[in-house]
N, C-alpha and C positions, 0 to 999 in steps of 0.2 A: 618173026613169030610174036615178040612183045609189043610190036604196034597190032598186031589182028587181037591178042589179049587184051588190049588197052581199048579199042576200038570197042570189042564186046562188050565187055566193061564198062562202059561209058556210056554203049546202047541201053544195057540194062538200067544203069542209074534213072536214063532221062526216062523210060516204060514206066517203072518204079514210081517217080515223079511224080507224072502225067496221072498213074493213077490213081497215087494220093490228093491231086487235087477233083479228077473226076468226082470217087468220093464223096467229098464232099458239098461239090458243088448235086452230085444227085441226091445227097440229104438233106436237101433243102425246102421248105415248105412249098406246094402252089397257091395260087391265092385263096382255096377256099379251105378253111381248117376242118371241115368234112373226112377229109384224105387222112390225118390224122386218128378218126375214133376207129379205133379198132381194138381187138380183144377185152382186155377190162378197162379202159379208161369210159368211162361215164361224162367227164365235161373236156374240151380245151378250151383256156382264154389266152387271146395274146391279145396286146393294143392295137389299138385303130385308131388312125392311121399304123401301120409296122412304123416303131421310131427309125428304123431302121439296124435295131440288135438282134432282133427276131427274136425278144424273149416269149417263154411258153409258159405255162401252168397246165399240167395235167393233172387231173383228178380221179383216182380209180376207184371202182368197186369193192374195194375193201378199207376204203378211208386213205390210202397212199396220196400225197399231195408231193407231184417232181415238178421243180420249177429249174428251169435253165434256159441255155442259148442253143437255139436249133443250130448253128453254125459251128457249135463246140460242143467237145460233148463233157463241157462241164455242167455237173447234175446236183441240186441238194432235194434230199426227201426228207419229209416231215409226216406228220399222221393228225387228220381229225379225229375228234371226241366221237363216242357213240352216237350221240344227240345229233350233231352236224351231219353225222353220216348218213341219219335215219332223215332228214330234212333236204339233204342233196337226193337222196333216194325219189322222196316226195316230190322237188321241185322238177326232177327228170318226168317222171313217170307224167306229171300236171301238160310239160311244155310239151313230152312226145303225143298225148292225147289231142290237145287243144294246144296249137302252136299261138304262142301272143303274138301282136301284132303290136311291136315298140318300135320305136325310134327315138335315136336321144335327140335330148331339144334345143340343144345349142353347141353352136361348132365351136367353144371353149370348153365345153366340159367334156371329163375321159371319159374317154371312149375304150368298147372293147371288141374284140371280133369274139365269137360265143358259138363251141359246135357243141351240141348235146346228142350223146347216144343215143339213137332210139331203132337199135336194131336188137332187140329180145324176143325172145320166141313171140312175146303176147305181142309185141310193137309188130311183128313182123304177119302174125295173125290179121292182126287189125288195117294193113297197108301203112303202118306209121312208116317216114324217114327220117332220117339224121337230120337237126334242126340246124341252121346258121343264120345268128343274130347278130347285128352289129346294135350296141345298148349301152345305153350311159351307166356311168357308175351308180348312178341313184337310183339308177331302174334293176338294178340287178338285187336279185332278195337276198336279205342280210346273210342270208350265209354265206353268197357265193360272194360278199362283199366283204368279209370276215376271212372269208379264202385271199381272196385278192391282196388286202391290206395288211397279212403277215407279214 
């Protein structure tokens, strides 16, 4: 009887396991950060190339800025200014209207991968979709560069 308990036992542990690592391997980003914007996040940036940390930035609709490791789920949040919020607002609504057409200009400088929300009623009116840019640090307008380099 203590080995069928010990046997149980031991089945469980490794299920258990198996699905902590599942987990986390299915929280794990695919390659286009699109998949990401959903409910109130407004932008995601990660580097481009992935250094391979998978770190993230999200930026929400209410100035919330969560920067972490998609792989952990350690999280710090911070808050923009009114000002930023109302210029992240503006640069959203600009790129989901008239998507730019950038590319950064040299494979030494950072890089980012860039999804921008563009599914709001008026975005979704208009046929606008979720933007993905891959754009140099320099090309990105100061404030989303202000975001970045906190």
């Amino acid at each position: 009887m203590k080995r069928f308990l010990f046997g149980v036992i031991g089945a469980a542990i490794v299920v258990l396991i198996g699905l902590f690592f599942a987990s986390k391997l299915w929280s794990l980003p695919t390659d286009d950060v699109r998949t990401g914007l959903r409910g109130r996040t407004l932008f995601i940036i990660r580097p481009w190339p992935d250094d391979g940390t998978l770190s993230q930035i999200w930026i929400e609709d209410d100035g919330t800025v969560t920067r972490g490791i998609l792989s952990s789920n350690t999280r710090t949040h911070g808050q923009v200014n009114t000002a930023h919020m109302e210029q992240l607002q503006h640069v959203r609504e600009d790129w989901c209207a008239h998507p730019p057409q950038i590319q950064a200009t040299t494979s030494t400088e950072r890089r980012y991968e860039l999804g921008v929300n563009c599914h709001s009623l008026a975005d979704q009116l208009n046929g606008r979709s979720d933007q993905r840019l891959i754009i140099g640090f320099e090309q990105l307008p100061l404030v989303l560069q202000s975001v970045v380099s906190e």
